[in-house]
N, C-alpha and C positions, 0 to 999 in steps of 0.2 A: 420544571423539567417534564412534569405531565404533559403540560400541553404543547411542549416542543414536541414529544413524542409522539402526539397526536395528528401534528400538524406534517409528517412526513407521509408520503402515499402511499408504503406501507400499509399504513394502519388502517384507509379505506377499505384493506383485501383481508384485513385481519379476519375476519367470519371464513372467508374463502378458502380460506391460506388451511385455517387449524381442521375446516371438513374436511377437506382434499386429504389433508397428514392423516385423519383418523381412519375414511376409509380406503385409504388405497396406502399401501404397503412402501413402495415409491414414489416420492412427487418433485418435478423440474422444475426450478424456481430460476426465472430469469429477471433482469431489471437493471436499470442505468443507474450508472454508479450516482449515488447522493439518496436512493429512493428508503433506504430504512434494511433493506434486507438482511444486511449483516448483523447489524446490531439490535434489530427490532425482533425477528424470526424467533430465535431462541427465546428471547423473552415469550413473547406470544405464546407458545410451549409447555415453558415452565408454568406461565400462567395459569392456561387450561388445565395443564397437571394440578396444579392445587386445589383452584375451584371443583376440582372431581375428588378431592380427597386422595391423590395420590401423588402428591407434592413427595411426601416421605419415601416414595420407593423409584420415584422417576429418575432418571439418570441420561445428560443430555453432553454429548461430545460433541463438538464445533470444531471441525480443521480450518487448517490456515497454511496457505505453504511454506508462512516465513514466521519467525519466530517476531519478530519486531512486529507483526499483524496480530500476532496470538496476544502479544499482551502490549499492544495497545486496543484492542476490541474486548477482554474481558474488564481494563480499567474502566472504561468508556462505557461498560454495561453496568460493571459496580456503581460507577457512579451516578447513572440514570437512575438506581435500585435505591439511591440513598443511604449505600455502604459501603466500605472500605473491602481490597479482596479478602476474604476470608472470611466475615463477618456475616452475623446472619442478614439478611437482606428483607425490604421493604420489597410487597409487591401490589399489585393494585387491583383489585375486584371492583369491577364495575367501577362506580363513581368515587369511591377511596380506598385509603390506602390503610393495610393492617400488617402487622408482624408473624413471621413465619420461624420458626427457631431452627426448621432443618431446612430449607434450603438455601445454598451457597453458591458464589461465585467466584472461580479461582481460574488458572491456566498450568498449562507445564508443555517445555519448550527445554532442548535439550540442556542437562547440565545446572541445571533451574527450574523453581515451579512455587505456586503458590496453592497447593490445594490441601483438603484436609477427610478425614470421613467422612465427613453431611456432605461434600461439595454434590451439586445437584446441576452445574452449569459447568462444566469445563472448557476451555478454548485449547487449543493443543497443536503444535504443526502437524502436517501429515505424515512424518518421520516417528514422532512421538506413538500417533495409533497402529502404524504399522508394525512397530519394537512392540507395543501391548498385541499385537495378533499373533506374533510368535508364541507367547504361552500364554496366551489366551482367546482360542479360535473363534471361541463361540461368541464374546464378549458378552460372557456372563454380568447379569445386573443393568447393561444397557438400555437403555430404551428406546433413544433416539439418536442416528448419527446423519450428522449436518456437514458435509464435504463444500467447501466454500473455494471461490475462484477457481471452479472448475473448466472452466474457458483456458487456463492456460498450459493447459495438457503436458505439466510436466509428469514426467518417471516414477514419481512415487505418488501421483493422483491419480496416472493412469493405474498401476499398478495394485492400486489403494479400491479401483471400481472393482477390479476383475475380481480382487480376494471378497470385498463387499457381498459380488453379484453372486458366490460360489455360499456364500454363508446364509444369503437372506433364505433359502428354502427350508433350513434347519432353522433359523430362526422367525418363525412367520408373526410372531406378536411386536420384534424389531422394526423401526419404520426409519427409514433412508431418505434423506431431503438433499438433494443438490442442489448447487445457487450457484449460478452463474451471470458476469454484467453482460454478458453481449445475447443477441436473441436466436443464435447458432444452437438452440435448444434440443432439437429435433434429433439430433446425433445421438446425445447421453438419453432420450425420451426411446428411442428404438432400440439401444443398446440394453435397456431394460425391461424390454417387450411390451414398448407403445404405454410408456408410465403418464401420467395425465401432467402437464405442464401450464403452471401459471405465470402470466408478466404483468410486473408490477411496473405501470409509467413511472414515467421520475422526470425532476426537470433540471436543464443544463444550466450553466451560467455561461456569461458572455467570452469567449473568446477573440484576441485577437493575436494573427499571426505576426511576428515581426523576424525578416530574413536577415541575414550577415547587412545587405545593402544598406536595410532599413536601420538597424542599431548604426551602424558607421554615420548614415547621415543624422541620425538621430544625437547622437551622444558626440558628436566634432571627434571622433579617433580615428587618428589615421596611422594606419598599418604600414610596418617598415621592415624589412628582410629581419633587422634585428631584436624591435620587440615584439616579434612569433615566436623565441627561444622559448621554450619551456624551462624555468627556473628548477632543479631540482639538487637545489643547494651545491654539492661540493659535485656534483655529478653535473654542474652545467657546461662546462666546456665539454667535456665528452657526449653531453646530447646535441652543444650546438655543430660539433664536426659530424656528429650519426647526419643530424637533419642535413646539412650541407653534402654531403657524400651520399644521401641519399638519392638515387634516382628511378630505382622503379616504383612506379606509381599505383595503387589498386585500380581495379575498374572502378569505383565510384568514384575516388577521388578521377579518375583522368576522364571520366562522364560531366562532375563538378566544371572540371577547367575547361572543358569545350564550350558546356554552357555559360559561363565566365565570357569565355570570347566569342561566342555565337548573337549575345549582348551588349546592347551598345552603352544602355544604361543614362539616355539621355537627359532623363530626369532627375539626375540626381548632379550633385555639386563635385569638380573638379578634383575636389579633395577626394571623396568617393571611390570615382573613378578610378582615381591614381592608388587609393590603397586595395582596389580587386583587383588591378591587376600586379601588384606584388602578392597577393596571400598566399596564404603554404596551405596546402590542407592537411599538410602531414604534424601541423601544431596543432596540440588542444585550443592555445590561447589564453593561454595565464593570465597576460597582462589586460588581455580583451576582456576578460570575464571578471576580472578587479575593477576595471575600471566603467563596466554595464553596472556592477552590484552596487557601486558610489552614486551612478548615474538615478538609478532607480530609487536609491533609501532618502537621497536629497532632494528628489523632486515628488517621492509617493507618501500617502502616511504609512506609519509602522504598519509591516503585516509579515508575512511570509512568503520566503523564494527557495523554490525548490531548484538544485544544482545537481543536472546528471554529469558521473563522470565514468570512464571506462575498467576502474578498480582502485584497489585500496591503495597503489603506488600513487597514482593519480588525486586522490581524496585527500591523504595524508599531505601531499608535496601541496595543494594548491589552500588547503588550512592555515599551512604554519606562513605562506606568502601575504596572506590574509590580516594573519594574526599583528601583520610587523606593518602594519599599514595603518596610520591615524583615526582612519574613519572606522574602518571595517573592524579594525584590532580595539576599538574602544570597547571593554564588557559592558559598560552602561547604558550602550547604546544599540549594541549589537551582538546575537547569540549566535556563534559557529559550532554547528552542530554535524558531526558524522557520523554515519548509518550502514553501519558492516557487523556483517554476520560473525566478525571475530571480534568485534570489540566486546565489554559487558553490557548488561541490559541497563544500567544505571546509569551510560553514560549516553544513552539514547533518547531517552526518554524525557531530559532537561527542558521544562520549561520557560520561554523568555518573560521578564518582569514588563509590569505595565508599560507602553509607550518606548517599546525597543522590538526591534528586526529579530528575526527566527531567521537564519539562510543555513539551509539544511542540504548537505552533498551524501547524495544515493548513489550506490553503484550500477543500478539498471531502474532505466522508466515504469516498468512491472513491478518493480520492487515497494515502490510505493502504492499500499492498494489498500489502504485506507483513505477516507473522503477527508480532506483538510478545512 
């Protein structure tokens, strides 16, 4: 686990990272998602703090804006720590490692939480610090606050800066780390009066795009007015007459179909063809996305597929379709996993057994902002 943790680029800036925190009160932390920042950062921190002898009084809060980030990033560091959450944690000086008896690694996320007195690492949504600024302004005892996925400028992150920004003159020994993955820095760096900003490279993996055209001729499915119905059990006749009586169009979808027929599509097989021009854009694709996730688990090795859908009607209806389906509905072979802010944290968190599929359905692309 050391030398995983070593080998992230991160840890190149590590020297960098903890001068910059110490002398300057604010510091922007940008970096492509996989580089270590999330989960490396706060370590780095806590580190410093020990080796200075002040492990027992440091106190280090990590936002997240989703609670499914807060604790999976405090398990993820428990367990680089060599601890369980809660448990006093292993930490590493220089070339090994020694035991520390007060500091800890916990989270609290609403409704839930895992933390205790000594906790010295907390991960916490951004709803969580803000409910703790109502009665308690100063954030007495704090030492360091780490506002994470700050790029995606929601309501309580924005609002999370402003209360921050009003607090740090009253608190000038408090030191303020934002982290963001895109290099859009310069915005929260002036917002804080030209606060010094470091990027840490990071490196991609391969991508490749694959459009409606390409899975159709890839996977032999060819689309028919009738299997576009969205299944949603006792509710499908009443969605197939909505979809049929449906005729106003969005502008994207009626941008879609122009470019549809603006295309001639000459490279592609017959079949193809004939199913772009029946598709509906007004279906998710039930049966489409059943029969890509069979296409995918029998011809890849085991791994993971992440499944965006537009909410929890959608998440819930396209699971239980799943579940009733040989291949996909097999537990031994394959983990259906949903990811909503109303379910419990236990049921999110399920990991697949050796040599089986993780297909895991989120309700927004964002949503997922941990590295997999």
């Amino acid at each position: 686990m050391l030398n995983f943790r070593r080998s992230l680029p991160a840890y190149k800036l590590r020297d960098a990272l903890l001068n910059s925190i110490s002398q300057n009160q604010v510091v922007v932390v940008s970096g492509e998602t996989g580089c270590g920042k999330t989960t490396q950062l706060p370590q780095y921190i806590l580190e410093s703090e020990i080796e200075a002898a002040r492990g027992a009084v440091c106190s280090i809060i990590c936002t997240q804006p989703r609670r499914i980030s807060a604790m999976a990033v405090s398990e993820r560091v428990a367990a680089e720590r060599g601890q369980n959450l809660g448990e006093s944690v292993c930490f590493c000086a220089s070339s090994y490692w020694t035991r520390d008896a007060e500091p800890k690694v916990g989270y609290k996320v609403r409704l839930e939480g895992m933390k205790g007195r000594d906790t010295r690492l907390l991960f916490c949504t951004t709803g969580i610090l803000l409910r703790r600024l109502l009665v308690d302004r100063s954030l007495k005892g704090v030492t360091h606050v780490i506002v994470d996925e700050i790029h995606e400028r929601g309501m309580n992150e924005d609002f999370l800066l402003i209360v921050l920004k009003d607090l740090l003159p009253r608190r000038p020994e408090l030191r303020l780390i934002l982290m963001s993955a895109t290099l859009n820095a310069e915005l929260f760096s002036s917002y804080f009066g030209g606060a010094p900003m470091i990027h840490i490279p990071g490196f991609t993996y391969p991508v490749r795009s694959q459009f409606l055209e390409n899975i159709l001729e890839m996977t032999g499915y060819k689309l028919t007015p009738c299997n576009q119905v969205d299944n949603y059990g006792q509710g499908k006749m009443w969605k197939m007459q909505k979809q049929a009586l449906r005729k106003r169009k969005s502008q994207i979808a009626s941008a879609v179909e122009d470019a549809v027929e603006a295309s001639d599509f000459r490279e592609y097989s017959p079949r193809t063809r004939e199913s772009l021009s029946c598709w509906n854009p007004d279906s998710i694709g039930f049966n489409l996305i059943e029969h890509l996730l069979c296409h995918i688990i029998r011809k890849e090795r085991p791994g993971a597929v992440l499944v965006f859908m537009t909410g929890w009607d959608d998440i819930n209806s396209l699971k239980d379709q799943l579940q009733g389906h040989p291949l996909l509905g097999d537990p031994s072979r394959v983990l259906l996993l949903a990811c909503h802010g109303s379910m419990a944290s236990s049921e999110q968190v399920t990991l697949p057994g050796p040599n089986m599929w993780a297909v895991r359905f989120e309700r927004r692309i964002y949503a997922c902002s941990d590295t997999m």
